[in-house]
C-alpha positions as CSV (number, residue, x, y, z in Angstrom):
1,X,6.3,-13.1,19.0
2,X,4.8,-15.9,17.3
3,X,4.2,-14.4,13.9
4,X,6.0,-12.2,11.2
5,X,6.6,-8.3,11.5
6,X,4.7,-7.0,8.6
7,X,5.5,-3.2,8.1
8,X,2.8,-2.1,6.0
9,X,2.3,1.1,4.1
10,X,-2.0,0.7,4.4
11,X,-4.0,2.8,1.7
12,X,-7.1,3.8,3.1
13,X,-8.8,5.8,0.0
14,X,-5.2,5.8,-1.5
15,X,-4.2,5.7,2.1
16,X,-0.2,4.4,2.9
17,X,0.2,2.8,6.2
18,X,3.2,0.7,8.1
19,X,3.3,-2.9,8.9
20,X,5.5,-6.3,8.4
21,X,6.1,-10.1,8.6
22,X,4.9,-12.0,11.5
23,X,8.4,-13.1,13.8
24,X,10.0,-15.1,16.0
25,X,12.6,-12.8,17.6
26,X,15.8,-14.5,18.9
27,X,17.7,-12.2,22.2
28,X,20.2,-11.1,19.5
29,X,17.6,-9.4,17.3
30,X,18.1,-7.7,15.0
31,X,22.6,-8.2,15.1
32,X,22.3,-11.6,13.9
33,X,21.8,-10.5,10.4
34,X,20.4,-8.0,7.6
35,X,17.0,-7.0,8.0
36,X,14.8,-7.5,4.3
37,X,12.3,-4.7,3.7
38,X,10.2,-5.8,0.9
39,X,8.2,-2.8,-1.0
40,X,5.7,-4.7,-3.3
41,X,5.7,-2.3,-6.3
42,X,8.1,-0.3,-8.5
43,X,11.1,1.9,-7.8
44,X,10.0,5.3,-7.5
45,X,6.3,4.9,-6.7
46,X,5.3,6.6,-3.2
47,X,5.2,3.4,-1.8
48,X,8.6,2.5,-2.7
49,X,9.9,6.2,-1.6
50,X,8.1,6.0,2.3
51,X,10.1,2.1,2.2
52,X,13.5,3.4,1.3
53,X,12.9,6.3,3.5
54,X,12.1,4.2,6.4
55,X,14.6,1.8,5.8
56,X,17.4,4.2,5.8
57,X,16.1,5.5,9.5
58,X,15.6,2.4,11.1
59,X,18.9,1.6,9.9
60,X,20.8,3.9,11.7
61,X,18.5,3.4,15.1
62,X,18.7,-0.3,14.8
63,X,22.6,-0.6,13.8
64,X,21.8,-3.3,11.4
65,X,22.2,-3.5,7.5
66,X,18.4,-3.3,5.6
67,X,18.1,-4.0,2.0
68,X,14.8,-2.6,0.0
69,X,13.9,-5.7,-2.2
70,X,11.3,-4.3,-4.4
71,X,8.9,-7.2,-5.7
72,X,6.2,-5.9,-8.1
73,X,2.9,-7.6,-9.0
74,X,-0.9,-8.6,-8.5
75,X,-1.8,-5.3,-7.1
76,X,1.3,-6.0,-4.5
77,X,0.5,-9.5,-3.9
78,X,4.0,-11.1,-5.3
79,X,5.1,-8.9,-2.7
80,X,2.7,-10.1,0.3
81,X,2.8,-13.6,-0.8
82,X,7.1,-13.7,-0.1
83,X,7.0,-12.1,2.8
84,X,4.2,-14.8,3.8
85,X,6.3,-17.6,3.5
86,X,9.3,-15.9,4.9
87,X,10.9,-17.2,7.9
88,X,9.0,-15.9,11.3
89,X,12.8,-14.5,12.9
90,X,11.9,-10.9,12.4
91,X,14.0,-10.1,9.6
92,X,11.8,-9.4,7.0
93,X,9.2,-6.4,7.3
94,X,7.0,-5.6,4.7
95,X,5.9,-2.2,3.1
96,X,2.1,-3.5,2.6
97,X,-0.9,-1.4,1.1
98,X,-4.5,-0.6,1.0
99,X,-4.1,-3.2,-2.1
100,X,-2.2,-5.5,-0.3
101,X,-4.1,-5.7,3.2
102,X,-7.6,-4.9,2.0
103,X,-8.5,-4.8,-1.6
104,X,-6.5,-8.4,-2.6
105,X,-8.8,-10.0,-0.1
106,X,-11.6,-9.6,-2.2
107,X,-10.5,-9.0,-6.0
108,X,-8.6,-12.4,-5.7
109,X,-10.4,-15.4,-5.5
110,X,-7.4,-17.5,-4.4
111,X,-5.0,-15.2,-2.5
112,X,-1.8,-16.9,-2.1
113,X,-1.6,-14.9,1.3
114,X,-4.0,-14.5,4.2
115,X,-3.5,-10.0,5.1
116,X,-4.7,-11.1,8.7
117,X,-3.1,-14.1,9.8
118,X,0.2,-14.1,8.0
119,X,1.1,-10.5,9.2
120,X,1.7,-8.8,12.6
121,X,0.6,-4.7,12.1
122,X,3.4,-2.7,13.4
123,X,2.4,1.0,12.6
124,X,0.7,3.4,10.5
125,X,2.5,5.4,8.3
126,X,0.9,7.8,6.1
127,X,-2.4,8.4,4.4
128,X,-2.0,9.6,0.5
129,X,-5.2,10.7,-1.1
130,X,-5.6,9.6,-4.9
131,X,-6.1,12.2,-7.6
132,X,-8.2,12.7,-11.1
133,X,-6.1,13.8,-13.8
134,X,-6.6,14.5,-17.5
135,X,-4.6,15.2,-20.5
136,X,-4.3,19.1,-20.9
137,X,-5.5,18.0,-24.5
138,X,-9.0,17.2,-23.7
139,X,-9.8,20.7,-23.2
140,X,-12.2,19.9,-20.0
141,X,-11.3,22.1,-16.9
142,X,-13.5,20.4,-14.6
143,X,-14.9,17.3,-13.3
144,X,-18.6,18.1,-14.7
145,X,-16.9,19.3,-17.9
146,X,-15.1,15.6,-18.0
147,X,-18.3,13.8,-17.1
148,X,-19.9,15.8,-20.0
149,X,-17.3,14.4,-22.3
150,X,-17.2,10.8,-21.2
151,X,-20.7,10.4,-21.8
152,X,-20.5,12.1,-25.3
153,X,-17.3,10.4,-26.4
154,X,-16.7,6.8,-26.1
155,X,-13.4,6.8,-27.3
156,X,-12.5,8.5,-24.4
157,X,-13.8,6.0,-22.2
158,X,-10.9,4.6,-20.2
159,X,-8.6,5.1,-17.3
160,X,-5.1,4.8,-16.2
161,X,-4.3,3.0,-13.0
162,X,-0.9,1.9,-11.5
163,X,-2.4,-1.8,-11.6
164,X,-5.0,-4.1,-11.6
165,X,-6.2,-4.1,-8.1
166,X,-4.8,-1.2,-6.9
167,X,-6.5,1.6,-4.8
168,X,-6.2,3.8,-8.3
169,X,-8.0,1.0,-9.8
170,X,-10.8,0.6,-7.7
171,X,-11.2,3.9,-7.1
172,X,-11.6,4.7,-10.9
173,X,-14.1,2.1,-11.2
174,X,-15.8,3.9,-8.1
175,X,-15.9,7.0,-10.3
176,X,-17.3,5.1,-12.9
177,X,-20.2,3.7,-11.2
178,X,-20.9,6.9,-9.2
179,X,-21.1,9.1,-12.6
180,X,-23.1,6.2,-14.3
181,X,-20.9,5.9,-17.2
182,X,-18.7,2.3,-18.3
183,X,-15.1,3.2,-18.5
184,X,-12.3,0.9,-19.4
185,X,-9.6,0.4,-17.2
186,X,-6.0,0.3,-18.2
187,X,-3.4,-0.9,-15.8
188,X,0.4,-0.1,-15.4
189,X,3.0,-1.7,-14.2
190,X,3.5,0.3,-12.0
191,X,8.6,-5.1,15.3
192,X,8.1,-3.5,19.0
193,X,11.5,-1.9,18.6
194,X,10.7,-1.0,14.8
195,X,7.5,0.6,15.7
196,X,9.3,2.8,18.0
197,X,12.4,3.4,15.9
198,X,9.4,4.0,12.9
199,X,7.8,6.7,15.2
200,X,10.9,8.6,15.7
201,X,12.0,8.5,12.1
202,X,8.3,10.2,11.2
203,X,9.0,13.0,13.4
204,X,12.2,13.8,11.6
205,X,11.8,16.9,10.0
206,X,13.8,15.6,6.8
207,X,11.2,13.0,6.6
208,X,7.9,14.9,6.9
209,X,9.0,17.2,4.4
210,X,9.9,14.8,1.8
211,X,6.7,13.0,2.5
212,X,4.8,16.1,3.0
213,X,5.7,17.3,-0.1
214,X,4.4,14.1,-1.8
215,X,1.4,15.0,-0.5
216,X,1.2,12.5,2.3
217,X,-0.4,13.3,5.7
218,X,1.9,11.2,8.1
219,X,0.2,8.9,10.7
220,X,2.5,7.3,13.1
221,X,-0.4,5.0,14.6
222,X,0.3,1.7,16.8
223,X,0.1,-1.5,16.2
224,X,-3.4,-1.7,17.5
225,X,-4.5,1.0,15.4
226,X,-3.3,-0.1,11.8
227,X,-4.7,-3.7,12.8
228,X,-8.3,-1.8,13.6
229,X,-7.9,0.2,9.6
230,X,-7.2,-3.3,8.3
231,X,-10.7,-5.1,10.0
232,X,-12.5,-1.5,8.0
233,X,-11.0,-1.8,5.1
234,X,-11.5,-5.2,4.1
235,X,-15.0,-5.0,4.2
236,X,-15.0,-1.6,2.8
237,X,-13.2,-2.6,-0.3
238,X,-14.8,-5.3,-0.4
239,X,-17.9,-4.3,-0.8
240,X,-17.1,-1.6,-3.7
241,X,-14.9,-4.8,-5.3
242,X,-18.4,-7.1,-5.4
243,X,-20.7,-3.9,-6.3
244,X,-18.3,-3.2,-9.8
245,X,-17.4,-6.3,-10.5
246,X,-14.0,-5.8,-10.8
247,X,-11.8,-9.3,-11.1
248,X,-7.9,-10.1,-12.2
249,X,-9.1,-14.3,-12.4
């Protein structure tokens, strides 16, 4: 292979998917050394639980040491952008996003990282739908009660995402838009042989209850298939990105 493996955990709504860094394998691959698996947000996020979770699975198929480095920022971008410029050897995968592979392309006006060229899809992991929540204090008990509200109260205008960028981002500006009220947004900080040894690892019952239980519909695509999700999305997201005029320059 002539590119990275990028193991990416794609969003599609609020989607997670599997891919990584684009790689030159050597006959010895992967005993030569420890294998990186970079998760582009914060400890403890679903994206950072499906990394670990695949990590300690391909571990014991592949024999070989893997540390999660987690690398938060720019709606996964930090992330994306290392594993970008890391060496193509096959050592490095990458737990990329709906963020990551689609939204960045368009939100960012400079992306330190092309989500096409610079990564080789490996599989499809999971889909994760996004949810509305509201403090209990608000006293609304539906989404036309909330809608009533917004448009009554304007100190109530705003929203909580998990970061500029992000699929809860765009998605709350999509809600915005489609109820026809201005909210304000308020971020957080918030391989062949991998594909294969990826696969098995999702039918492990261990794993599709834990991931299950998150509320994750597991996937288990090809390569072929994530890359197709990654040509949709893009424009997709793009689209809705230009339409609400969302921007982190």
């Amino acid at each position: 292979m002539n590119r990275r493996i990028l193991v990416t955990h794609l969003a599609l709504s609020a989607a997670l998917a599997v891919a990584g860094s684009v790689a030159a394998q050597t006959p010895e691959w992967p005993q030569a050394k420890p294998i990186t698996y970079i998760v582009p947000f914060t400890a403890g996020g679903s994206t950072d639980v499906v990394g670990r979770m695949i990590a300690e699975k391909l571990q014991a198929a592949l024999k070989q040491t893997i540390v999660v480095d987690n690398r938060p920022g720019q709606g996964g971008g930090i992330g994306a952008s290392f594993v970008a410029k890391a060496a193509p050897d096959g050592y490095t995968l990458f737990g990329g996003t709906i963020s990551t592979h689609a939204i960045n392309a368009s939100l960012y006006k400079h992306l330190s990282y092309d989500p096409v060229k610079d990564f080789e899809p490996v599989a499809l992991v999971a889909t994760l739908p996004n949810v509305l929540l509201v403090d209990p204090n608000l006293g609304v008990n539906s989404v036309a009660e909330l809608v009533a509200l917004l448009k009554k109260d304007e100190k109530r205008r705003t929203f909580a995402s998990s970061g500029a960028g992000t699929s809860t981002h765009l998605a709350g500006e999509l809600f915005a838009d489609l109820i026809g009220v201005p909210l304000t947004h308020i971020p957080y900080k918030g391989t062949p042989p991998a594909m294969v040894e990826i696969a098995k690892a999702l039918k492990m019952p261990d794993v599709q209850s834990k991931l299950g239980g998150l509320g994750m519909d597991l996937v288990g695509g090809t390569p072929e298939e994530l890359a197709a999700l990654m040509a949709r999305e893009i424009p997709r997201w793009g689209a809705l990105v230009k339409k609400s005029g969302a921007t982190v320059n």
